[in-house]
Backbone and ligand atoms as CSV (ligand in chain L), in Angstrom:
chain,resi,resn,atom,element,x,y,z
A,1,UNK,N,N,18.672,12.532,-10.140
A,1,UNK,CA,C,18.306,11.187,-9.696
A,1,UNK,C,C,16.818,10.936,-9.883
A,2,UNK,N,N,16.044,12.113,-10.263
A,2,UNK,CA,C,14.600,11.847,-10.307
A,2,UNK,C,C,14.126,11.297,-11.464
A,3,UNK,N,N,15.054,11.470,-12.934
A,3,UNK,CA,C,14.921,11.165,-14.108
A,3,UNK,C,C,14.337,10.139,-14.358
A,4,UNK,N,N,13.121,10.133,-15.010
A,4,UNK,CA,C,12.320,8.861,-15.130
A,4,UNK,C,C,13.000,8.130,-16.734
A,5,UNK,N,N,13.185,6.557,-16.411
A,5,UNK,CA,C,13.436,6.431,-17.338
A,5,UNK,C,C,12.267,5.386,-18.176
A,6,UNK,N,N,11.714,5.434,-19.295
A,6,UNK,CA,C,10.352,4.898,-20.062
A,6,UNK,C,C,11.624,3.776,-21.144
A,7,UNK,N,N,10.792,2.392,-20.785
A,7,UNK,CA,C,11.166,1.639,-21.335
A,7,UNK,C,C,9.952,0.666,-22.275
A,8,UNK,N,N,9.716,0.793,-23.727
A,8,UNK,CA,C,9.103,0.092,-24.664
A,8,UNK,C,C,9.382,-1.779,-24.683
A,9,UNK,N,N,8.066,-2.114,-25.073
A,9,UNK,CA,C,8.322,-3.551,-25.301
A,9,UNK,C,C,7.271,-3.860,-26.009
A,10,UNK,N,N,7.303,-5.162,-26.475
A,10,UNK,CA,C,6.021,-6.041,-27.304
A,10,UNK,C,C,6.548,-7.299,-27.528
A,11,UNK,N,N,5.546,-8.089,-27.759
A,11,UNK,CA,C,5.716,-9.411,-27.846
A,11,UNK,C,C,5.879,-9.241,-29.482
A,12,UNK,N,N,5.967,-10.362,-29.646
A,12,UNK,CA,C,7.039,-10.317,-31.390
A,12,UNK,C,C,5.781,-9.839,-32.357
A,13,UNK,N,N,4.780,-10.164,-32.158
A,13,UNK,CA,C,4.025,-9.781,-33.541
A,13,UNK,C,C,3.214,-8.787,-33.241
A,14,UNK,N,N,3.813,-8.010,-32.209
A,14,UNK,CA,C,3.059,-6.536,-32.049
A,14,UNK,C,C,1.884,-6.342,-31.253
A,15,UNK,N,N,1.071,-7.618,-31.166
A,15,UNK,CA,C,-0.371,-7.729,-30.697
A,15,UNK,C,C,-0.595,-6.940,-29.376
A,16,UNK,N,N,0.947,-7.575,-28.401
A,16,UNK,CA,C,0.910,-7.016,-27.074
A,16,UNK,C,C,2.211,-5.643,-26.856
A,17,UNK,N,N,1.335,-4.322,-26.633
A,17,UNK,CA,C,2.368,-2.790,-26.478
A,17,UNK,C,C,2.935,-2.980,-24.979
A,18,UNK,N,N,4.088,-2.816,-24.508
A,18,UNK,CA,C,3.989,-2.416,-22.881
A,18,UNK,C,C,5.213,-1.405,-23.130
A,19,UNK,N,N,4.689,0.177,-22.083
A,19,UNK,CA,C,4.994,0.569,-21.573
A,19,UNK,C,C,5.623,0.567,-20.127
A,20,UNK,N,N,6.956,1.253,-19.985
A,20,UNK,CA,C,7.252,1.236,-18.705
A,20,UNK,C,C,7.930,2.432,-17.778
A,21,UNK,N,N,7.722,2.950,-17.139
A,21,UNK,CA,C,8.276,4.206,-16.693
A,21,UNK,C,C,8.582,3.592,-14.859
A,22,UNK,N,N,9.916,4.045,-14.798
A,22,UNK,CA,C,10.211,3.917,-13.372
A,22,UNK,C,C,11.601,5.291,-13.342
A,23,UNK,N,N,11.107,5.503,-12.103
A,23,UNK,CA,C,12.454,6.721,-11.635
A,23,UNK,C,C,13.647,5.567,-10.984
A,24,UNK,N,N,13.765,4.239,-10.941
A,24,UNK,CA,C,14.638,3.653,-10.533
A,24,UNK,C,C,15.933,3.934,-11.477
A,25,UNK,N,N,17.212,4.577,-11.132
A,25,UNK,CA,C,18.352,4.597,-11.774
A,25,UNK,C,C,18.518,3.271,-12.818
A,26,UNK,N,N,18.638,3.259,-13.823
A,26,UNK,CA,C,19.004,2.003,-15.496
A,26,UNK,C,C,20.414,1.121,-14.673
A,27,UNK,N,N,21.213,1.550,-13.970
A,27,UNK,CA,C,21.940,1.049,-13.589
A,27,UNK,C,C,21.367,0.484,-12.058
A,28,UNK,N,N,20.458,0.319,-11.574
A,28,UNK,CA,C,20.408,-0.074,-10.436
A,28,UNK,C,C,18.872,-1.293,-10.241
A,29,UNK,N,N,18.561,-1.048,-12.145
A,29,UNK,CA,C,17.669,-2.062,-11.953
A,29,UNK,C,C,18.203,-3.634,-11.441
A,30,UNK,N,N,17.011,-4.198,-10.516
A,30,UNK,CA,C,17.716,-5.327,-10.611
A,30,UNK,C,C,16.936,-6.724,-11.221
A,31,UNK,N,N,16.563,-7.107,-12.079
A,31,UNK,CA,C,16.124,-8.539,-12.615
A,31,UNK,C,C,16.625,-9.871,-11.645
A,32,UNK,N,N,15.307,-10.231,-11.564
A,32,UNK,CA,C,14.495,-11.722,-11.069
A,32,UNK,C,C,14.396,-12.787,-12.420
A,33,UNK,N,N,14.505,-13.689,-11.997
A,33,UNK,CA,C,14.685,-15.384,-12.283
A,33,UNK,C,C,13.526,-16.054,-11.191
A,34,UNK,N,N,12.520,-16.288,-11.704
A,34,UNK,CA,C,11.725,-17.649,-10.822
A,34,UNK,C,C,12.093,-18.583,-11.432
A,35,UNK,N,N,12.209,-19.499,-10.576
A,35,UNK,CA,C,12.605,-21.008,-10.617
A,35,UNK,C,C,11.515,-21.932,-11.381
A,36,UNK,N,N,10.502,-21.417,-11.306
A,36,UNK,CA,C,9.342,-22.573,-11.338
A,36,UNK,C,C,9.384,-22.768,-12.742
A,37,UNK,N,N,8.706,-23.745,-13.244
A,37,UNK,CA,C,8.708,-24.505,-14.668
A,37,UNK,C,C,8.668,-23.526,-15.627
A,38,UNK,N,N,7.259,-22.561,-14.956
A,38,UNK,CA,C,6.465,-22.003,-16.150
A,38,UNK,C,C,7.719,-20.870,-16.851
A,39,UNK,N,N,7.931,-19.844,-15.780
A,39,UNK,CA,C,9.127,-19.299,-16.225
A,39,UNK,C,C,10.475,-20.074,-16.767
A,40,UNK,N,N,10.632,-21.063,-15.873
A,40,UNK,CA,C,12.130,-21.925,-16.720
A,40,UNK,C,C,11.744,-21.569,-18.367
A,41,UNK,N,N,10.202,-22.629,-18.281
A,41,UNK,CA,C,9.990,-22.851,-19.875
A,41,UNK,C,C,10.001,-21.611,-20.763
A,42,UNK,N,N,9.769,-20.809,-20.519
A,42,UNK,CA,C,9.730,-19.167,-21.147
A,42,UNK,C,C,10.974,-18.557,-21.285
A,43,UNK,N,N,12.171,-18.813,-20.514
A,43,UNK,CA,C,13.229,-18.248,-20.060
A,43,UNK,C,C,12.425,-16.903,-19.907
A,44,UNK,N,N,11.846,-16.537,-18.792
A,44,UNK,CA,C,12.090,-15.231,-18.394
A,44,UNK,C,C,12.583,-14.477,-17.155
A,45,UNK,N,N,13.093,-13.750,-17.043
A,45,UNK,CA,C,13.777,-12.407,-16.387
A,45,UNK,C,C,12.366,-11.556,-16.276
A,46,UNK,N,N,12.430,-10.856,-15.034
A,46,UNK,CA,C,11.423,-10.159,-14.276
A,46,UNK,C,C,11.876,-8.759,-14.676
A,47,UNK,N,N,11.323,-8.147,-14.129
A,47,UNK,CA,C,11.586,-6.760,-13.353
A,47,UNK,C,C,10.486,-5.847,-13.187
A,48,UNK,N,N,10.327,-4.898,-11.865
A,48,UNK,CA,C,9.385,-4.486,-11.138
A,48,UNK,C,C,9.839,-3.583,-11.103
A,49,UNK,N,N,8.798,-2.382,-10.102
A,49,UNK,CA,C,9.124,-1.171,-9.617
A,49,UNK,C,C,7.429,-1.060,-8.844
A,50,UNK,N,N,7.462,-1.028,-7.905
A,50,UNK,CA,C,6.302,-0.561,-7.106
A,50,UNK,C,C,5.448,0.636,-7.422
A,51,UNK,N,N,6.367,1.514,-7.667
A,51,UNK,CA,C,6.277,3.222,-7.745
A,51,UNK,C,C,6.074,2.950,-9.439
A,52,UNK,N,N,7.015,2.213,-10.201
A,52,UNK,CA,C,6.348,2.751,-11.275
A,52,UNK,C,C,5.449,2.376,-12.249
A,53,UNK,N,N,5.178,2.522,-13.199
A,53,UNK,CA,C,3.753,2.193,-14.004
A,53,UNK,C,C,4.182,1.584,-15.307
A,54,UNK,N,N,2.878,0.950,-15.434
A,54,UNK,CA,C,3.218,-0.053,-16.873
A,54,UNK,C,C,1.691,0.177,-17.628
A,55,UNK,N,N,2.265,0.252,-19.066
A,55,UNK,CA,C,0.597,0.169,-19.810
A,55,UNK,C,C,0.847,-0.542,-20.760
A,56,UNK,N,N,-0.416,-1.425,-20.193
A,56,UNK,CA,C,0.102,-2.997,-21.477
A,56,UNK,C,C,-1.550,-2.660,-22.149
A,57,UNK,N,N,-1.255,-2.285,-23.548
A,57,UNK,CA,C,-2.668,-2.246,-24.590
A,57,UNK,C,C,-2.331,-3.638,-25.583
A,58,UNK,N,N,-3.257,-4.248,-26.033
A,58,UNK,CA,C,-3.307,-5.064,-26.900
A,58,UNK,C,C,-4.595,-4.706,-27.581
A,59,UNK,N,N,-3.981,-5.303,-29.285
A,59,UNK,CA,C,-4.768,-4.984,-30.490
A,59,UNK,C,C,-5.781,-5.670,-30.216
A,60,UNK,N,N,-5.679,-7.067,-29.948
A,60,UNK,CA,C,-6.555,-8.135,-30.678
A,60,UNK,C,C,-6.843,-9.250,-29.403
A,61,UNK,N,N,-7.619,-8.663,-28.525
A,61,UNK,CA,C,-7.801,-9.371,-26.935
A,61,UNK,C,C,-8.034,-10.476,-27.355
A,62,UNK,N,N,-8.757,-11.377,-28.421
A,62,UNK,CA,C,-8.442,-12.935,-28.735
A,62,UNK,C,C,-7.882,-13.696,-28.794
A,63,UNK,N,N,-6.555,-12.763,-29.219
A,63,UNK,CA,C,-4.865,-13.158,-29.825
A,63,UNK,C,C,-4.458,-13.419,-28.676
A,64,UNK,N,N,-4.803,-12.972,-27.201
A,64,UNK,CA,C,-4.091,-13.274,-25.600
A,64,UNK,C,C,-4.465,-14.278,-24.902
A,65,UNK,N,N,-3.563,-15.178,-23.992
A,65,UNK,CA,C,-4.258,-16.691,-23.371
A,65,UNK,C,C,-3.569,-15.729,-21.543
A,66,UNK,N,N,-4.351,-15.465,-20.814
A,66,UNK,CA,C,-4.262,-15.682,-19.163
A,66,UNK,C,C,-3.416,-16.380,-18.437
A,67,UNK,N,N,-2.807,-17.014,-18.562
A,67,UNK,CA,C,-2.267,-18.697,-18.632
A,67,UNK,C,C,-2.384,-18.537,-17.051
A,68,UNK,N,N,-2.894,-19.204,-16.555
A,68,UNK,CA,C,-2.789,-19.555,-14.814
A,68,UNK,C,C,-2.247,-21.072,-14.434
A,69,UNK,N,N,-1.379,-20.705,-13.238
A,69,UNK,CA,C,-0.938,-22.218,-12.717
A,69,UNK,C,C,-0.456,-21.768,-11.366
A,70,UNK,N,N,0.104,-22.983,-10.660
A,70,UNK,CA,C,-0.047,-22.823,-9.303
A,70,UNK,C,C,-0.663,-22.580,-8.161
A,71,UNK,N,N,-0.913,-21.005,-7.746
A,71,UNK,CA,C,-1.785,-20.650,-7.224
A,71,UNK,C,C,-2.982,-20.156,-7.656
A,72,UNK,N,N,-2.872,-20.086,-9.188
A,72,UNK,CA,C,-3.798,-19.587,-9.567
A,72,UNK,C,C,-4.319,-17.919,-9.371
A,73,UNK,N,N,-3.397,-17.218,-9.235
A,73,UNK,CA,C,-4.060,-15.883,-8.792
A,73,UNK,C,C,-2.905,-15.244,-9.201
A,74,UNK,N,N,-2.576,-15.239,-11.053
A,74,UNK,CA,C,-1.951,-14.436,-11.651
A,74,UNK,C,C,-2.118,-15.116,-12.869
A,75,UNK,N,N,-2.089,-14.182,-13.928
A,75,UNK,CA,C,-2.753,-14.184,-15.362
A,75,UNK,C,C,-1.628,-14.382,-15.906
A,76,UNK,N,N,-0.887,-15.284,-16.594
A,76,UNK,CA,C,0.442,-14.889,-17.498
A,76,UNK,C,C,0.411,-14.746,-19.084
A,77,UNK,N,N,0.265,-13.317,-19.435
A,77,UNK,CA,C,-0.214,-12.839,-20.848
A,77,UNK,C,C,0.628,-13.427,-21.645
A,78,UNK,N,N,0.367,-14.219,-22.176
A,78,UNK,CA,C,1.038,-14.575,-23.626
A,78,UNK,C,C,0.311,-14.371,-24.604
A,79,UNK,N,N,0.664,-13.977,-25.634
A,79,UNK,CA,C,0.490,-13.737,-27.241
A,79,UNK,C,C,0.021,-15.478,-27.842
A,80,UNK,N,N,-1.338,-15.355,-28.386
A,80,UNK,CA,C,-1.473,-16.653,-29.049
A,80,UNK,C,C,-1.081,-16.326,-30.595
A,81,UNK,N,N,-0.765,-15.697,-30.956
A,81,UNK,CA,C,-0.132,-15.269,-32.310
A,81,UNK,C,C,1.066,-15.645,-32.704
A,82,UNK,N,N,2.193,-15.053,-31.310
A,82,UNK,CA,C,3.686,-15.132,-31.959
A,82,UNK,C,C,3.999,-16.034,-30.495
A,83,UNK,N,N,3.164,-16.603,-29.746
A,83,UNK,CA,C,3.682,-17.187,-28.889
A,83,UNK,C,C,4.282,-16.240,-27.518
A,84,UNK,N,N,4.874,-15.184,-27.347
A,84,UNK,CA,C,5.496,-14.695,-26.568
A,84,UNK,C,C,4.808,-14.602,-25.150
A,85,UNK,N,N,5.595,-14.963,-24.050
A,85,UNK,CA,C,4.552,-14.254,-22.674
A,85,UNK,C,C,5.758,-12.862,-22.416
A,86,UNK,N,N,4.492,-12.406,-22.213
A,86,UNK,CA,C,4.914,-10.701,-22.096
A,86,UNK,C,C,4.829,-10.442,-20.512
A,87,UNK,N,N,4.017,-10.484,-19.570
A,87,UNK,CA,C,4.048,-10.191,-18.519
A,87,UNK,C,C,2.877,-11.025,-17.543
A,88,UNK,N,N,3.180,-10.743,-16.251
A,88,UNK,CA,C,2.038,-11.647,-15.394
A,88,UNK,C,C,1.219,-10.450,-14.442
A,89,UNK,N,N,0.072,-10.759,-14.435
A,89,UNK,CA,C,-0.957,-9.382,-13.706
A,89,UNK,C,C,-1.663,-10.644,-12.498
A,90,UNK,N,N,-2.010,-9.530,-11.641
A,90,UNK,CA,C,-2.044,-10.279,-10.588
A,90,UNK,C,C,-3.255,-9.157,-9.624
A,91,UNK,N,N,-4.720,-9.190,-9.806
A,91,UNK,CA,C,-5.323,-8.597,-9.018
A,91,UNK,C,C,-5.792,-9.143,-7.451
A,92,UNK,N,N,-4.924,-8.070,-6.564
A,92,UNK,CA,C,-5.132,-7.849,-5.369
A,92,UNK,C,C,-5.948,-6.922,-4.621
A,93,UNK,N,N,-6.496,-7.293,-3.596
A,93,UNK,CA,C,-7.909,-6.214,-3.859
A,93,UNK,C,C,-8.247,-5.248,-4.822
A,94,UNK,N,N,-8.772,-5.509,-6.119
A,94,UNK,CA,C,-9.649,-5.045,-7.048
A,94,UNK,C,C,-8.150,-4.220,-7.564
A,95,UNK,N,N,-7.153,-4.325,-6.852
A,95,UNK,CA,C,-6.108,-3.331,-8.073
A,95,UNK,C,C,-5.409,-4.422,-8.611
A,96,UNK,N,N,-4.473,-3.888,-9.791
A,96,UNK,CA,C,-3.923,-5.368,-10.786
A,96,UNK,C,C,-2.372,-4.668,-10.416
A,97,UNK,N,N,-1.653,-5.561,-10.248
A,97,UNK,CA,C,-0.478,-5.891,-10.048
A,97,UNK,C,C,0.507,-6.395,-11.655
A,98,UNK,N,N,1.471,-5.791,-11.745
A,98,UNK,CA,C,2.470,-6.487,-12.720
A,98,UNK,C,C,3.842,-6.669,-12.547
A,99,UNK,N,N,4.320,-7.734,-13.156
A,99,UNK,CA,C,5.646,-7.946,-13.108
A,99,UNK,C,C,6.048,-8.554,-14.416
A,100,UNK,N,N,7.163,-7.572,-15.078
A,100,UNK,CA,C,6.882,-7.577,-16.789
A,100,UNK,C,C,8.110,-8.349,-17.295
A,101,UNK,N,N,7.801,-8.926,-18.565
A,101,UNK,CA,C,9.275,-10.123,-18.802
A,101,UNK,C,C,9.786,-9.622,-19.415
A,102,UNK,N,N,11.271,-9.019,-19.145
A,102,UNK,CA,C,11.665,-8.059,-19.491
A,102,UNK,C,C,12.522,-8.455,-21.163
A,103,UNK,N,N,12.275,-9.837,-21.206
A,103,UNK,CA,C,12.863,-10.348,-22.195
A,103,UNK,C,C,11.976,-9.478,-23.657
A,104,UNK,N,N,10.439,-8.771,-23.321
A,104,UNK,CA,C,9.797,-8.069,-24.155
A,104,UNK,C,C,9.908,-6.973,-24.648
A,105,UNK,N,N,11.295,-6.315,-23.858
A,105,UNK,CA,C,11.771,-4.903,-23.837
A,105,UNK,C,C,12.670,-5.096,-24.985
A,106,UNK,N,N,12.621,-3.778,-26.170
A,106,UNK,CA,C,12.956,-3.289,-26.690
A,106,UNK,C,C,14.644,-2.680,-26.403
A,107,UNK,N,N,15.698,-3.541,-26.212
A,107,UNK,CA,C,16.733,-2.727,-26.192
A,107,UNK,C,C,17.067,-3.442,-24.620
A,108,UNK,N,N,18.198,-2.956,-24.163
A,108,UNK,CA,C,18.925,-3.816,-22.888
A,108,UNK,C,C,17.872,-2.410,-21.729
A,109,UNK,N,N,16.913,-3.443,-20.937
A,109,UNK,CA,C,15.947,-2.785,-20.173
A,109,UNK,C,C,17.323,-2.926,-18.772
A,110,UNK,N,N,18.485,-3.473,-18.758
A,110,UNK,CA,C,19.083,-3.976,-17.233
A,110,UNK,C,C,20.527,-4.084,-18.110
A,111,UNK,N,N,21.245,-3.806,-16.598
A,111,UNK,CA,C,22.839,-4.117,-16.820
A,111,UNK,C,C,22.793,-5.102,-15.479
A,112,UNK,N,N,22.343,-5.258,-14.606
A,112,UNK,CA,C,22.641,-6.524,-13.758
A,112,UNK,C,C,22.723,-7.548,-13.897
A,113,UNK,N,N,22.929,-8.811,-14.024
A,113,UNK,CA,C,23.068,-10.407,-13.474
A,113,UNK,C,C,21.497,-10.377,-12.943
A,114,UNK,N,N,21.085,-11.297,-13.393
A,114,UNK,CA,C,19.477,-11.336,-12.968
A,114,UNK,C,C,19.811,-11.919,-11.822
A,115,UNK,N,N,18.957,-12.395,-10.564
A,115,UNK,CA,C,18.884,-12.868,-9.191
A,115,UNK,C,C,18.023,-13.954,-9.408
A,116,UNK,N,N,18.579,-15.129,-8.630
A,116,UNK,CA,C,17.648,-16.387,-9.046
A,116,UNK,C,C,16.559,-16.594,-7.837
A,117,UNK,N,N,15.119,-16.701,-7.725
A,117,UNK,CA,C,14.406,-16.634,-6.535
A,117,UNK,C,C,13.554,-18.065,-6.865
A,118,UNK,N,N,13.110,-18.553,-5.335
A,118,UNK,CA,C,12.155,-19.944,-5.889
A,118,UNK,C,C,11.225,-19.862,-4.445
A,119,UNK,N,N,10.066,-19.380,-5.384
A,119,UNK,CA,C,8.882,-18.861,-4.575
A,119,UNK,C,C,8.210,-20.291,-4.188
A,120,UNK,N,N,8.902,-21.913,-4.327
A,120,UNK,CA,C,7.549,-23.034,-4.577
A,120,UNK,C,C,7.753,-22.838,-2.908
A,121,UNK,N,N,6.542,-23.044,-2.227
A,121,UNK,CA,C,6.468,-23.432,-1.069
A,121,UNK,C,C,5.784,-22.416,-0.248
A,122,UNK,N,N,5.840,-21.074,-1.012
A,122,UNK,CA,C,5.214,-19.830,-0.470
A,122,UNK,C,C,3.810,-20.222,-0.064
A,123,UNK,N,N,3.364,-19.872,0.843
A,123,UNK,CA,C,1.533,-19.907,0.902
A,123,UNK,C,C,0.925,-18.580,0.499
A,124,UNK,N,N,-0.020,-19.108,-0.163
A,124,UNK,CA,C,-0.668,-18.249,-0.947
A,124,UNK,C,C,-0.590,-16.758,-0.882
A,125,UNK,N,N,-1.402,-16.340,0.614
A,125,UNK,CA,C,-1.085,-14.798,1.071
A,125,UNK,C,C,-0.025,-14.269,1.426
A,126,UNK,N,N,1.021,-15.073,1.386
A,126,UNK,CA,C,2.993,-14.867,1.289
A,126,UNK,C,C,2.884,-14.330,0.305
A,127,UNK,N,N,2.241,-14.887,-1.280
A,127,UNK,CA,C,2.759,-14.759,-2.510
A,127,UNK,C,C,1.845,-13.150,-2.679
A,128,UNK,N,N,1.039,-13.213,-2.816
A,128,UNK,CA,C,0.000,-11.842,-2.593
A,128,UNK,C,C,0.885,-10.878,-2.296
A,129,UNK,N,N,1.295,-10.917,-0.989
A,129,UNK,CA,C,1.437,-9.282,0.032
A,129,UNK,C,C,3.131,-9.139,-0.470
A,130,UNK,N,N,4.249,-10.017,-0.956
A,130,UNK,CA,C,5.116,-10.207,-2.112
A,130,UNK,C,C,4.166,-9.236,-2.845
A,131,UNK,N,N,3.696,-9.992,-3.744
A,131,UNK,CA,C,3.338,-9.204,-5.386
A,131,UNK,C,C,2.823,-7.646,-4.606
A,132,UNK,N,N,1.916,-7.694,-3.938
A,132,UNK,CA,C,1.580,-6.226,-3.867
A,132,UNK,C,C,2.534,-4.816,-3.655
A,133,UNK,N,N,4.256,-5.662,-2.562
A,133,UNK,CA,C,5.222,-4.842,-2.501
A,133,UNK,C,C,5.870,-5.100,-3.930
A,134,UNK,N,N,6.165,-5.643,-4.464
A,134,UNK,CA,C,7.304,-5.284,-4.994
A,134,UNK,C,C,7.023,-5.084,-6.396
A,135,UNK,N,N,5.291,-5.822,-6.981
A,135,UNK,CA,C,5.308,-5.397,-8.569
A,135,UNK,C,C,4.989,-4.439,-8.534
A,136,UNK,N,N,4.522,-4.462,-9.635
A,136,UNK,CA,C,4.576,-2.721,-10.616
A,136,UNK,C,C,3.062,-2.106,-9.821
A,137,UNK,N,N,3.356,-1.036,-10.007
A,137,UNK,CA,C,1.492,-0.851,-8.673
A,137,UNK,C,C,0.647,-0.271,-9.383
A,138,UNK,N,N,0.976,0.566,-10.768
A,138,UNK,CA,C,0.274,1.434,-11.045
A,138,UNK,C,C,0.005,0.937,-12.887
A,139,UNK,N,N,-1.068,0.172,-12.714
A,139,UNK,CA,C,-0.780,-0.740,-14.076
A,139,UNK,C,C,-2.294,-0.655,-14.942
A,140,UNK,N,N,-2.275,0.537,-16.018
A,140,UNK,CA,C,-2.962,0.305,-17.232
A,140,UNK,C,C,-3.366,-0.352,-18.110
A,141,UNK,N,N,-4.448,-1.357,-18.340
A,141,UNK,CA,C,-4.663,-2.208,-19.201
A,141,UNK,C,C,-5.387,-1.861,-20.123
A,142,UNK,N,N,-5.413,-1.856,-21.722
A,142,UNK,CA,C,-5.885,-1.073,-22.656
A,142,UNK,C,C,-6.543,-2.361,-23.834
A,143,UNK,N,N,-7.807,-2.361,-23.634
A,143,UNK,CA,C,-8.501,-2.827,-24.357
A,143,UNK,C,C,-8.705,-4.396,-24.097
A,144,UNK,N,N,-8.276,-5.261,-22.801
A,144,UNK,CA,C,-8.647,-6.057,-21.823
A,144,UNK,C,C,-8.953,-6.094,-20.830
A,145,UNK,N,N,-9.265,-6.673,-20.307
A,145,UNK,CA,C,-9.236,-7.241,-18.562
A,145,UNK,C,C,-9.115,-8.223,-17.900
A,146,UNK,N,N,-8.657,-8.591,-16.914
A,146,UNK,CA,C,-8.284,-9.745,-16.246
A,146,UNK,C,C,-8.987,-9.853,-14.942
L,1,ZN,ZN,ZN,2.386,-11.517,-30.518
C-alpha cells in the first residue's frame, strides 16, 4: 500500500514538464471539477495529494502567463505557446501550493467520476487554509517563480 505511484504530464508543446508522485492508491484517486468560469473554460479536472509532490520545470519562462482571477492569490500556469493551463500554484506563507490539471497527464492519471465543487462565495482565508490542506504541499518549481 506504500507504493508510490509517479505520474508525467506537459502541456502540448512541451514548454511546461510536471511531475507527480503520490503514495495515494491509482484507484482511489479522486478528481475535482470547479465550477467557476475559468476552469469551465479550460475544462479542467483537478487532483491533489497533500503528502505528495509535484515538479513543474519549464523551458522557456516567457512562453508562461500566471493568469490570476477572483481572489487573486493563485497563479494559473498556462502555456502561451500551445495554449494549455497546466496547473494553479498558490503561495501560502512563503510555501507554494499546487493543484495540477490533470487533463496534462500523460495517460489515464484517475479511474473515478470527477466530483463537482463550487468554491464562489468562499472568503478568502476559507480558500487559503482549503488550498493549504488539500493541494499538493511539496511543490518544485524549476526555472520560474511565482
Ligand atoms: Zn505549451
Amino acid at each position: 500500500m506504500d507504493a508510490t505511484n509517479r505520474y508525467s504530464g506537459s502541456c502540448h508543446c512541451g514548454n511546461i514538464q510536471l511531475e507527480f508522485t503520490t503514495k495515494i492508491p491509482h484507484s482511489e484517486i479522486q478528481p475535482r471539477i470547479c465550477t467557476c468560469s475559468f476552469c469551465s473554460k479550460h475544462n479542467a479536472v483537478y487532483i491533489s495529494d497533500p503528502k505528495g509532490d509535484l515538479a513543474v520545470s519549464v523551458e522557456n519562462p516567457l512562453e508562461i502567463s500566471a493568469y490570476q482571477h477572483g481572489t487573486n492569490t493563485a497563479g494559473f500556469i498556462v502555456c502561451k505557446q500551445c495554449g494549455v493551463f497546466a496547473v494553479a500554484l498558490s503561495k501560502i506563507n512563503r510555501k507554494v501550493h499546487a493543484v495540477l490539471n490533470v487533463r496534462t497527464m500523460d495517460g489515464a492519471a484517475f479511474v473515478n467520476a470527477p466530483q463537482l465543487f463550487d468554491y464562489d462565495g468562499e472568503a478568502k482565508e476559507e480558500r487559503l487554509t482549503r488550498r493549504s490542506r488539500n493541494w499538493i504541499g511539496q511543490v518544485t518549481l524549476e526555472n520560474f517563480e511565482i
